[in-house]
LUMMARLUM-612226 format. One line per field, with one value per residue: x, y, z of N, C-alpha, C in turn; residue number from 1; residue in three letters. Coordinates in nm, 2 decimals. Layout:
% residues N
n_c1: c(X|...)
n_c2: c(Y|...)
n_c3: c(Z|...)
ca_c1: c(X|...)
ca_c2: c(Y|...)
ca_c3: c(Z|...)
c_c1: c(X|...)
c_c2: c(Y|...)
c_c3: c(Z|...)
i: c(NUM|...)
aa: c(Ala|...)
% end
This chain:
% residues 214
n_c1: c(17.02|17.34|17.45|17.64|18.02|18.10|18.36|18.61|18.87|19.06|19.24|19.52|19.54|19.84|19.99|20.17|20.13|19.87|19.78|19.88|19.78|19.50|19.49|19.57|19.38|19.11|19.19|19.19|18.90|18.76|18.88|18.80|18.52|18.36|18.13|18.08|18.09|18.29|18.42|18.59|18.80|18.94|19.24|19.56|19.88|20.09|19.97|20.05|20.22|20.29|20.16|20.32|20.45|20.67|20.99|21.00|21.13|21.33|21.14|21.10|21.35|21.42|21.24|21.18|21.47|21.54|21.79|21.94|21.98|21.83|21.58|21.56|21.54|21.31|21.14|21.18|21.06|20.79|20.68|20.72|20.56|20.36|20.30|20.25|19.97|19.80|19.87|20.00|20.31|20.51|20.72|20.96|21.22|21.18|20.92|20.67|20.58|20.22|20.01|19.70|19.49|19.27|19.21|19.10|18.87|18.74|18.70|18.52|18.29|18.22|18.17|17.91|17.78|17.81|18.04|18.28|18.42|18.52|18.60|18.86|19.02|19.08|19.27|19.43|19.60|19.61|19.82|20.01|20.06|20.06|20.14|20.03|19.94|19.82|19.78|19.70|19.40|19.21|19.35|19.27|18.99|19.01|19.06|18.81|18.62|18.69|18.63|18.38|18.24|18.09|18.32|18.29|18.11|18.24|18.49|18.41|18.36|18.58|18.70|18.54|18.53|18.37|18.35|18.51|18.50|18.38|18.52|18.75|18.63|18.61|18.90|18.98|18.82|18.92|19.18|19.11|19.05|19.28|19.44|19.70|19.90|19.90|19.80|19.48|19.25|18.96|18.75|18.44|18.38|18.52|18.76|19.08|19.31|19.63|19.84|19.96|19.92|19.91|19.81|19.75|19.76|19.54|19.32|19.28|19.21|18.94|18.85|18.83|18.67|18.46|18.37|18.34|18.09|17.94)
n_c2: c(15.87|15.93|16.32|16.30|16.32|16.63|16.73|16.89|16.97|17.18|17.21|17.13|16.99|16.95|16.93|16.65|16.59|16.65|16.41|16.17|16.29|16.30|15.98|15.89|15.98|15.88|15.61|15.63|15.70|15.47|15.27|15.34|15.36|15.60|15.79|16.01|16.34|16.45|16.75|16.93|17.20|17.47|17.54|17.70|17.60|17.74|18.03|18.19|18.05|18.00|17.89|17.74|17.56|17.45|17.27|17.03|16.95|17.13|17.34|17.30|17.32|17.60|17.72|17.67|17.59|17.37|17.08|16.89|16.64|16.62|16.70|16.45|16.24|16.33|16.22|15.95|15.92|15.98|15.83|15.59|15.61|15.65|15.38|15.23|15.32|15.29|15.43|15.50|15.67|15.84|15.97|16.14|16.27|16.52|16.61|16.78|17.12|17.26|17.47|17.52|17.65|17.62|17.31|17.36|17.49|17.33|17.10|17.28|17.27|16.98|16.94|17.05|16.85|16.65|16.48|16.57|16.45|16.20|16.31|16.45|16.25|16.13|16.32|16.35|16.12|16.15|16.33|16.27|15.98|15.94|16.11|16.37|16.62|16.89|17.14|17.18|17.25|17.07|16.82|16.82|16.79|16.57|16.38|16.41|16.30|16.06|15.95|15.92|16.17|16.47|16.51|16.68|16.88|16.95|17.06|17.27|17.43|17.51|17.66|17.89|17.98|17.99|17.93|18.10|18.34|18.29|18.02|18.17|18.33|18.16|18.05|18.27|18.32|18.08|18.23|18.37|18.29|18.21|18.02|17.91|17.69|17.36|16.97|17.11|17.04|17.05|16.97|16.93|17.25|17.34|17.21|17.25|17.08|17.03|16.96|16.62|16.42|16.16|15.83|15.70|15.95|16.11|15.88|15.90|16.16|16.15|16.00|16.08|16.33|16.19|16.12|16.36|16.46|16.25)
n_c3: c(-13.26|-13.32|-13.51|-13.82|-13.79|-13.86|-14.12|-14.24|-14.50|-14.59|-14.85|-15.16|-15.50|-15.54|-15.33|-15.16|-14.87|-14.77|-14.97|-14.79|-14.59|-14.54|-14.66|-14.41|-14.22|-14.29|-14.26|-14.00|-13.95|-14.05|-13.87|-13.63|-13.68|-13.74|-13.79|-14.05|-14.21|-14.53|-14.60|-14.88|-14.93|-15.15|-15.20|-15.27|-15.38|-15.47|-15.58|-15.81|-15.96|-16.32|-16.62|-16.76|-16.55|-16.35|-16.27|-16.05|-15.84|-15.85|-15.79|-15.52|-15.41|-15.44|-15.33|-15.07|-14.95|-14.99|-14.99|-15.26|-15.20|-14.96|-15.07|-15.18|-14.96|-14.89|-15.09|-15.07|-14.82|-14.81|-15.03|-14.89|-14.68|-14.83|-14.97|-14.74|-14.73|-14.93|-15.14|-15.44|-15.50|-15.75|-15.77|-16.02|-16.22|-16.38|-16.33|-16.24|-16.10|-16.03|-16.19|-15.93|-15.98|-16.20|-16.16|-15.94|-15.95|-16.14|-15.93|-15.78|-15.92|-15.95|-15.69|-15.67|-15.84|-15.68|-15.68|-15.56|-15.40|-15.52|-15.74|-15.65|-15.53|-15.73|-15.89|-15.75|-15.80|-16.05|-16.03|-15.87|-15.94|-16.17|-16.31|-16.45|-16.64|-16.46|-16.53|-16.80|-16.94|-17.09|-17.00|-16.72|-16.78|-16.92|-16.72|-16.53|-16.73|-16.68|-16.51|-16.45|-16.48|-16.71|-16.97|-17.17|-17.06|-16.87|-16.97|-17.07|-16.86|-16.74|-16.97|-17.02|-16.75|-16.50|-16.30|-16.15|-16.00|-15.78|-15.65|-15.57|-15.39|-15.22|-15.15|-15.08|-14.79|-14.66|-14.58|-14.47|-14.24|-14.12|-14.25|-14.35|-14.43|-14.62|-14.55|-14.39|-14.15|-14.02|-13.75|-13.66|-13.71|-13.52|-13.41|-13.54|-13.74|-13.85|-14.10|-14.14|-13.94|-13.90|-13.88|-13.57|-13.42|-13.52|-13.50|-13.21|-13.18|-13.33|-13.13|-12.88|-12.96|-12.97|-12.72|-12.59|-12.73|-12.61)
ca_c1: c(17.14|17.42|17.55|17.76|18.08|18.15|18.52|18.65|18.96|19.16|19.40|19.56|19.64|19.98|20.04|20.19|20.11|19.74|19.68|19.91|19.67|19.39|19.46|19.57|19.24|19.04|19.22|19.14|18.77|18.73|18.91|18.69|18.32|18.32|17.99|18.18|18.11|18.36|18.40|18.72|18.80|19.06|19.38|19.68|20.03|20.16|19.87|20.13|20.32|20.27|20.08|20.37|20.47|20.83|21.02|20.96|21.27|21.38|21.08|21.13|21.51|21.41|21.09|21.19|21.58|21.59|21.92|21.89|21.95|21.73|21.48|21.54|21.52|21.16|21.03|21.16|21.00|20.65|20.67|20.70|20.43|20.24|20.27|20.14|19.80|19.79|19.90|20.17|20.37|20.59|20.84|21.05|21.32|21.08|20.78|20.66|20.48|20.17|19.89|19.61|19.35|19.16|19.17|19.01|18.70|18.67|18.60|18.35|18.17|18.22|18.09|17.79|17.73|17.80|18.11|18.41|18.54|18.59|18.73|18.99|19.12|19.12|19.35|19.57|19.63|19.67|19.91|20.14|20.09|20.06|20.23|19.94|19.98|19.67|19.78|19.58|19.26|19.21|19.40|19.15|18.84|18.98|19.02|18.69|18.53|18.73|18.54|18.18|18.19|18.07|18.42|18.30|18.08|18.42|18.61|18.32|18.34|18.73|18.69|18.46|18.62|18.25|18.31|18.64|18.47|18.32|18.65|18.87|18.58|18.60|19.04|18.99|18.77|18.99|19.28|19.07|19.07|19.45|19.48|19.84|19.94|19.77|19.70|19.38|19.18|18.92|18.67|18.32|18.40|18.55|18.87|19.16|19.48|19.71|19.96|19.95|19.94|19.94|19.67|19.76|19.70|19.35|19.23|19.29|19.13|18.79|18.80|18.80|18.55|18.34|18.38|18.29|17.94|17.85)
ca_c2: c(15.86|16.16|16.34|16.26|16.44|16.76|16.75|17.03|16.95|17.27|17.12|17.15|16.86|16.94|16.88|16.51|16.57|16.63|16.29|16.14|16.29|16.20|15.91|15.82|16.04|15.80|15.50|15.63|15.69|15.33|15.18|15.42|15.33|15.70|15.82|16.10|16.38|16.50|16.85|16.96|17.34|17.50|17.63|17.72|17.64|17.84|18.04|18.24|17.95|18.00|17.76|17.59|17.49|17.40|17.08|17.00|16.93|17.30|17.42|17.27|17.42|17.76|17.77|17.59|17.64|17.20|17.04|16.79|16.49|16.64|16.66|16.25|16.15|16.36|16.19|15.81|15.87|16.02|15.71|15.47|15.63|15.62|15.25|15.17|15.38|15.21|15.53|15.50|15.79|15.80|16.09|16.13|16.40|16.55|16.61|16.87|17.21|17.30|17.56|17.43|17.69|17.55|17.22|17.38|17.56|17.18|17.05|17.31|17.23|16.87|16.96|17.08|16.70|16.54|16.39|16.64|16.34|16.09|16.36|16.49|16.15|16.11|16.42|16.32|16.05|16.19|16.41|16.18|15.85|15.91|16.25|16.41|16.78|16.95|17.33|17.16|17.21|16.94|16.70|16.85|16.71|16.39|16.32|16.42|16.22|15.91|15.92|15.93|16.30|16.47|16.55|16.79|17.01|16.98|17.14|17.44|17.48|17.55|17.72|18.01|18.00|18.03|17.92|18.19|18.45|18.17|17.98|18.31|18.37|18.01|18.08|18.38|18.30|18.00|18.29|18.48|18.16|18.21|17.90|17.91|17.60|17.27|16.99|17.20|16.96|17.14|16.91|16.95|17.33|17.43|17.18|17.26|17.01|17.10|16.86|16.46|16.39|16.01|15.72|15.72|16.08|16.09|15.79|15.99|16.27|16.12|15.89|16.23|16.40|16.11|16.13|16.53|16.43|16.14)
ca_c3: c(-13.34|-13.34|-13.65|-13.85|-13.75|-13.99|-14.12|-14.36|-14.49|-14.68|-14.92|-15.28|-15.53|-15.54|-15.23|-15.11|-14.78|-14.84|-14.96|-14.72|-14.44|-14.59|-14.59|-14.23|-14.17|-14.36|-14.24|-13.80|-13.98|-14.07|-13.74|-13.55|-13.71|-13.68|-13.89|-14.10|-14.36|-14.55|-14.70|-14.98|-14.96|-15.24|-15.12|-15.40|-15.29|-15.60|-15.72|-15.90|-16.09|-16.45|-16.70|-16.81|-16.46|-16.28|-16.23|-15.90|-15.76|-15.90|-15.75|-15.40|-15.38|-15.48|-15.25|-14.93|-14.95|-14.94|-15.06|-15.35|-15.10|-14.87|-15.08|-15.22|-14.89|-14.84|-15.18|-15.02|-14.74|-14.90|-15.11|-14.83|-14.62|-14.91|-14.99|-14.64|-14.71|-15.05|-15.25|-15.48|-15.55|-15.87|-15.85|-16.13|-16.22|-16.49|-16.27|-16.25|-16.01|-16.14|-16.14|-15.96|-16.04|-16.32|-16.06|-15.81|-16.00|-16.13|-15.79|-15.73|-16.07|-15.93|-15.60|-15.69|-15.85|-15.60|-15.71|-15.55|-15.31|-15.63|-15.80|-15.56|-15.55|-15.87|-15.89|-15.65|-15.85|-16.22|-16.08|-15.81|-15.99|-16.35|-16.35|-16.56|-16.67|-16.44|-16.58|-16.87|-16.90|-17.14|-16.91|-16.65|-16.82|-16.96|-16.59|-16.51|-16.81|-16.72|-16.36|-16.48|-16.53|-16.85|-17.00|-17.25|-16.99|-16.78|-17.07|-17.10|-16.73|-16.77|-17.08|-16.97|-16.64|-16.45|-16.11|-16.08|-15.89|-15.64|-15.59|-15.53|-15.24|-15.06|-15.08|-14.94|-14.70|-14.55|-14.57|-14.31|-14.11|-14.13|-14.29|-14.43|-14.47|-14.54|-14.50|-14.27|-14.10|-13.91|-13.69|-13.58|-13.71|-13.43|-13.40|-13.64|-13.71|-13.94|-14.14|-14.17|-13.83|-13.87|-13.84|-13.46|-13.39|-13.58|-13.38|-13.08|-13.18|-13.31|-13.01|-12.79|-13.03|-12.94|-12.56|-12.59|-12.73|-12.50)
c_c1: c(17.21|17.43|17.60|17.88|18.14|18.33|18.57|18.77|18.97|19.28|19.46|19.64|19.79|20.07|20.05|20.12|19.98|19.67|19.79|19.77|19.56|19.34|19.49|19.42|19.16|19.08|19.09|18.97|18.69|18.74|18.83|18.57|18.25|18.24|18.05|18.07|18.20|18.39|18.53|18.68|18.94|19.19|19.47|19.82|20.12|20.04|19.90|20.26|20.24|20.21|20.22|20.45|20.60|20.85|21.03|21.06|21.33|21.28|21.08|21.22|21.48|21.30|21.15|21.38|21.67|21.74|21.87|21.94|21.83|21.54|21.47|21.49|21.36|21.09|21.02|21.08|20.84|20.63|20.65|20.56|20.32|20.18|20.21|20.03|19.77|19.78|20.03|20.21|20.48|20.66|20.93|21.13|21.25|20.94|20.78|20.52|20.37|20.05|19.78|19.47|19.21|19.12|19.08|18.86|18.64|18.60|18.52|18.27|18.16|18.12|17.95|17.68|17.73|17.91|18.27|18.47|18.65|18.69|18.87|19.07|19.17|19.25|19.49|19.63|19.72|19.82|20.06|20.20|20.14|20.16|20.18|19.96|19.87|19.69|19.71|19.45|19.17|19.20|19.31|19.05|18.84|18.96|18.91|18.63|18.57|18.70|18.42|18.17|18.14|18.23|18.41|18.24|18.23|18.49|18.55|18.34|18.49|18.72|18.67|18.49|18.47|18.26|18.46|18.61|18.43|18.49|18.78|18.80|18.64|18.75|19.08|18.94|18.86|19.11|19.26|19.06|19.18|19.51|19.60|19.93|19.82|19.84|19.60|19.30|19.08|18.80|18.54|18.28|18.45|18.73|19.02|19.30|19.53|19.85|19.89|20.01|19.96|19.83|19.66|19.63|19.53|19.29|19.20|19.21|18.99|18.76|18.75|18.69|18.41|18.30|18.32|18.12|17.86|17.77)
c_c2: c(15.99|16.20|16.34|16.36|16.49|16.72|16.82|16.98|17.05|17.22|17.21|17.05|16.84|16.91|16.76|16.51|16.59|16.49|16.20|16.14|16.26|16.06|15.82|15.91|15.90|15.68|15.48|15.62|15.54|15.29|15.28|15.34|15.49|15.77|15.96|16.17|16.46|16.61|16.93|17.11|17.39|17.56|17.60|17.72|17.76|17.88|18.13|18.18|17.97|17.88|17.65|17.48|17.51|17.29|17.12|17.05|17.07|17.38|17.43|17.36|17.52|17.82|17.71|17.61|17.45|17.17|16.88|16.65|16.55|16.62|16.53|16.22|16.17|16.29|16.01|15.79|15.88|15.92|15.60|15.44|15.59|15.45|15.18|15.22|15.30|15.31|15.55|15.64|15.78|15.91|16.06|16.31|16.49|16.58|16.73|16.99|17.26|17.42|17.49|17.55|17.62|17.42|17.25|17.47|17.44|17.12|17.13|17.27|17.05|16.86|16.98|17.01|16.57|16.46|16.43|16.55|16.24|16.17|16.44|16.37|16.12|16.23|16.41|16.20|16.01|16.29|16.34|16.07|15.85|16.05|16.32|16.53|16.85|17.09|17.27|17.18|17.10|16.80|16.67|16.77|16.58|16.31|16.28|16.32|16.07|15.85|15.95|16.08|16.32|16.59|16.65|16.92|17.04|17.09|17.28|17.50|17.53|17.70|17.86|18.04|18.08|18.00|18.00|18.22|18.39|18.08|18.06|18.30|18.26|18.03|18.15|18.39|18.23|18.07|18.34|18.40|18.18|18.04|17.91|17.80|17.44|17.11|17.02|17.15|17.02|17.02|16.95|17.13|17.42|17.38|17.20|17.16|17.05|16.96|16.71|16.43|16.22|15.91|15.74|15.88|16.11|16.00|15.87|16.08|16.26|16.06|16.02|16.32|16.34|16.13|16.29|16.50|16.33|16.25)
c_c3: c(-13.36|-13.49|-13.71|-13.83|-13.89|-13.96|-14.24|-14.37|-14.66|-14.74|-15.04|-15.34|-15.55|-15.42|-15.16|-14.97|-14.75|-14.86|-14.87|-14.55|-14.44|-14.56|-14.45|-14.21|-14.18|-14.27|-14.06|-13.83|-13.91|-13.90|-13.64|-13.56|-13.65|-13.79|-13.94|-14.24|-14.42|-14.64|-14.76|-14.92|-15.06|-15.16|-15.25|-15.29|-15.36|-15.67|-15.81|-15.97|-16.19|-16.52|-16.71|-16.66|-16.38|-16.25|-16.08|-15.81|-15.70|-15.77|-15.58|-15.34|-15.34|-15.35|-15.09|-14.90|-14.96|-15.02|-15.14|-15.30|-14.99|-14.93|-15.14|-15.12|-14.84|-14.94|-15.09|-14.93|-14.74|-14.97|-15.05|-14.71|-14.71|-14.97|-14.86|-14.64|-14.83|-15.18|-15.29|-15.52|-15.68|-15.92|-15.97|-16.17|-16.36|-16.42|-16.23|-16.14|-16.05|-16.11|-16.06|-15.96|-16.10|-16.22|-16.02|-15.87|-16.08|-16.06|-15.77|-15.79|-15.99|-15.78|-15.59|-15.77|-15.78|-15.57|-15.67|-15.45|-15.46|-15.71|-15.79|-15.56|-15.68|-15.94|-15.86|-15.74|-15.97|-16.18|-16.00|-15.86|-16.11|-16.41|-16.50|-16.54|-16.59|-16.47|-16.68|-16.88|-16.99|-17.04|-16.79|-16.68|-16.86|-16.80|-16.53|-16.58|-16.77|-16.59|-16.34|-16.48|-16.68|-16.88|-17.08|-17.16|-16.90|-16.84|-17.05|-16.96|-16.72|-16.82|-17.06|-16.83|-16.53|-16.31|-16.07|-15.98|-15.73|-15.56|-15.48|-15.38|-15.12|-15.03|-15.01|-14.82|-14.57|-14.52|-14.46|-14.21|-14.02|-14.16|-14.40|-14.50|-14.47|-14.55|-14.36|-14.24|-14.01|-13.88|-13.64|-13.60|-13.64|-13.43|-13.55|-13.62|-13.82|-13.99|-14.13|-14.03|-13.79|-13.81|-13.63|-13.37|-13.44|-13.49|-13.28|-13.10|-13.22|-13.20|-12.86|-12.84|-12.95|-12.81|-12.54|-12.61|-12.69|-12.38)
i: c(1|2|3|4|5|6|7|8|9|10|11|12|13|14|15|16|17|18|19|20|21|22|23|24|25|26|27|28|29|30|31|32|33|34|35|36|37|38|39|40|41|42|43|44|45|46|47|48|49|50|51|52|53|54|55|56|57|58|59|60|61|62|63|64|65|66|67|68|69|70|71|72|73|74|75|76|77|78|79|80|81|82|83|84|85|86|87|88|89|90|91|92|93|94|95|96|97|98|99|100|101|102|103|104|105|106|107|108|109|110|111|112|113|114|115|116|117|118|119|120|121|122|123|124|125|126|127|128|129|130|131|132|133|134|135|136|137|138|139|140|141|142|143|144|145|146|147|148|149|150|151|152|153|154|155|156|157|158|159|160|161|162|163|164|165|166|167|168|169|170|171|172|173|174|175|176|177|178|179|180|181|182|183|184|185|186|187|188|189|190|191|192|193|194|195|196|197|198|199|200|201|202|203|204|205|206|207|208|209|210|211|212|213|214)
aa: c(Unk|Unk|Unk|Unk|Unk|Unk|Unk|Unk|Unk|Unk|Unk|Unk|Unk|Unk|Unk|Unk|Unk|Unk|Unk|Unk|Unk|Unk|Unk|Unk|Unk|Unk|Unk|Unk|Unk|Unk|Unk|Unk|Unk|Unk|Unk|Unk|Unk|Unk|Unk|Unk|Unk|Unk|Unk|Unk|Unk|Unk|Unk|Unk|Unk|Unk|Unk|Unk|Unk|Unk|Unk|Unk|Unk|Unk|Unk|Unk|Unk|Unk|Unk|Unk|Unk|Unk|Unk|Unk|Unk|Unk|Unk|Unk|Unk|Unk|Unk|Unk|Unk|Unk|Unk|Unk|Unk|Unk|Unk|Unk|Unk|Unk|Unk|Unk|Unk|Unk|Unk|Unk|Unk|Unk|Unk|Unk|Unk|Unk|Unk|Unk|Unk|Unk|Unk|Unk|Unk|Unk|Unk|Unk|Unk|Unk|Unk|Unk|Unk|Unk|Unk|Unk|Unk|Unk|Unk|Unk|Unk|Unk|Unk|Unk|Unk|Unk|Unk|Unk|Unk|Unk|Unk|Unk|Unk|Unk|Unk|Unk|Unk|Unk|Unk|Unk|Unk|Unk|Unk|Unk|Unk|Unk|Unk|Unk|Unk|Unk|Unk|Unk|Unk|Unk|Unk|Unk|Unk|Unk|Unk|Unk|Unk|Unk|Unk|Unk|Unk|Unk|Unk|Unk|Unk|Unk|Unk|Unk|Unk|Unk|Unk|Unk|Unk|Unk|Unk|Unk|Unk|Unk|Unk|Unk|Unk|Unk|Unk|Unk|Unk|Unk|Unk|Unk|Unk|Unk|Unk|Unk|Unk|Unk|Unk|Unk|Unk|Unk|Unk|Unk|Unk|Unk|Unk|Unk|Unk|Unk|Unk|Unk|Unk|Unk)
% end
C-alpha cells in the first residue's frame, strides 16, 4: 500500500480564493480515491492591517487598484463558484479586512490537537459566511469553543500570545520558499501550484502524481 500523498497548502482566512481552492482540491481528492494528508501553513495577506480592520471593498481599491464594478463582479463570481463547491459566501458593503494573526497562532494551538483542518474551515466560514470579527480574540475562541475546542484555553492561548515566536518562524520560512501569494499548494513536497486552479486542473495533477509513483 503507497503513502498517502503529502499536500501543504499555504493559505490565510482572508483570503476567498483559498477556500475556493480548497475546495476544488478536495472535490479532485474525492473523485480521485486519492489517499491524502493534508497540512495548513500561515501566510498574512495584511500582517500590517490594524486591529480594527478595513471595509473590504475600501481595502481592495486601495491595495489592488480594482474599480468598484470590477470588484462586484469579482465578489458574483466568488459567490457563484462558491455555491457550486457548497460554500456560501455573504459579501456585504460593511465587511470587513482583518488581522489574521491571532487566527493563525490559533491554528497552531489547534494543530497541535489535532483539530487545525476543522478549524480552518470553521474560519473560513465565521469570516465569509457569517462575517464574524477574527481581529477579536474573543470571537477567535467562541469559534473555537463552538467546534469542540476548549474556548476558554483558546482565549489564554490568544491572551498570552504563546505560539508568536513559532508562527512568525513557519511565515518566514514559507517566505524563504518565496511563497508570495496564496493559495500555495505544494504536492508530494516537491510540486508547487499556486491559485484555485479548478476541480479539472487538480484531477489532472493527482492523476499524474499517481502515474509518477506506479
Amino acid at each position: 500500500m503507497s503513502e498517502p500523498l503529502r499536500i501543504d497548502i499555504v493559505s490565510d482566512v482572508m483570503c476567498p480564493w483559498c477556500v475556493i481552492g480548497f475546495r476544488q482540491l478536495a472535490r479532485a481528492l474525492e473523485e480521485t480515491g486519492t489517499a491524502h494528508e493534508i497540512h495548513w501553513h500561515p501566510f498574512e495577506l495584511n500582517p500590517q492591517m490594524p486591529t480594527e480592520g478595513q471595509n473590504l471593498r475600501e481595502h481592495i481599491i486601495e491595495k489592488y487598484g480594482t474599480t468598484p464594478e470590477q470588484s462586484e463582479q469579482s465578489r458574483r463570481q466568488m459567490t457563484a463558484i462558491g455555491n457550486e463547491l457548497g460554500f456560501p459566501f455573504r459579501f456585504a458593503d460593511d465587511m470587513r479586512m482583518h488581522n489574521t494573526f491571532n487566527a493563525h497562532q490559533l491554528l497552531h494551538w489547534a494543530r497541535e490537537l489535532g483539530r487545525v483542518h476543522d478549524l480552518k474551515q470553521a474560519l473560513f466560514a465565521a469570516h465569509f459566511t457569517n462575517l464574524r470579527n477574527l481581529s477579536d480574540i474573543s470571537v477567535l475562541a467562541d469559534v473555537a469553543g463552538e467546534n469542540g475546542l476548549d474556548g476558554a484555553e483558546a482565549l489564554a492561548v490568544l491572551q498570552d500570545q504563546r505560539h508568536a515566536d513559532e508562527v512568525r518562524a513557519h511565515e518566514a520560512f514559507w517566505q524563504k520558499q518565496e511563497i508570495q501569494g496564496v493559495p500555495a499548494v505544494i504536492f508530494d513536497s516537491r510540486h508547487l501550484v499556486t491559485g484555485a486552479q479548478g476541480v479539472e486542473c487538480y484531477t489532472s495533477i493527482l492523476n499524474q502524481l499517481a502515474e509518477m509513483k506506479d
